[in-house]
N, C-alpha and C positions, 0 to 999 in steps of 0.2 A: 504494500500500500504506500502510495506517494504521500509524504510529509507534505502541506500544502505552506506551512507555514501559519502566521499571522494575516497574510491576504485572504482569508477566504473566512475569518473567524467573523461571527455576525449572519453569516447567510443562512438560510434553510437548506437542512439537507436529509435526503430520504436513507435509511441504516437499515440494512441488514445483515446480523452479526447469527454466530452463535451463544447460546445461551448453557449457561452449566444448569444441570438437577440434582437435585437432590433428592437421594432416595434412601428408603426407611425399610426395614423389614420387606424386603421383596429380592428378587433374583437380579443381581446386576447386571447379569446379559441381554435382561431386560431395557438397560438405562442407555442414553447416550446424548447426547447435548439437542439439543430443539433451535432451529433457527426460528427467529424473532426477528420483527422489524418495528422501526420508529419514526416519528418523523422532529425534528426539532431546529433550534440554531444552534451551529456551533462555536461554544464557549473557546476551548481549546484545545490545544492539541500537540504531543510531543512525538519523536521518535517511537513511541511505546504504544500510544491512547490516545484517542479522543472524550472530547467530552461534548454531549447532547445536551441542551438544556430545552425540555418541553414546556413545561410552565414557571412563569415569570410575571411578575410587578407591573404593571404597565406605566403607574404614576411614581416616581422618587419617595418614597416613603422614609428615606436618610432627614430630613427635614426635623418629620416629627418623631426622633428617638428609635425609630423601628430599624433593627438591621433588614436590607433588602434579605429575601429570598427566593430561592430558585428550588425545580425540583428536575431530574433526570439522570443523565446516566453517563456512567463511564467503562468506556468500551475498550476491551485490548483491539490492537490491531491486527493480532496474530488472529483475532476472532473474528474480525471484520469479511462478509459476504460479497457487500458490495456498497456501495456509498457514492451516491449522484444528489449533486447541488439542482434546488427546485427553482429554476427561474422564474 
């Protein structure tokens, strides 16, 4: 997977990775990772991961005492399916 850098951090982009399981009491020849996908902007991203951030702040809430918050995910690269920027 191409490192895109800092250029591309902000855009929307469509993910799909694989996903680890966890499995409990059952036969693990049964188990094997599950591709997932997402849709999000991307936060950041190093030689290793990116980072997806799905839900987000819309207004500055730094103002009135609230730290921003974010929710989404961080993805290995080594896990990464496929990853195209949504124009």
């Amino acid at each position: 997977m191409v490192n895109r850098g800092n250029s591309e951090v902000g855009f929307i982009f469509y993910v799909r990775y694989l996903d680890h399981v966890l499995f409990k009491n059952t036969d693990s020849d049964l188990c094997s990772p599950l591709a997932r996908e997402a849709v999000g902007w991307l936060a950041r991203e190093n030689d290793d991961a990116i980072w997806i951030v799905s839900d987000r702040s819309v207004e500055s809430v730094s103002n009135r005492g609230i730290r921003p918050c974010e929710s989404g995910l961080v993805v290995l690269k080594s896990d990464l399916l496929e990853m195209k920027k949504i124009e």
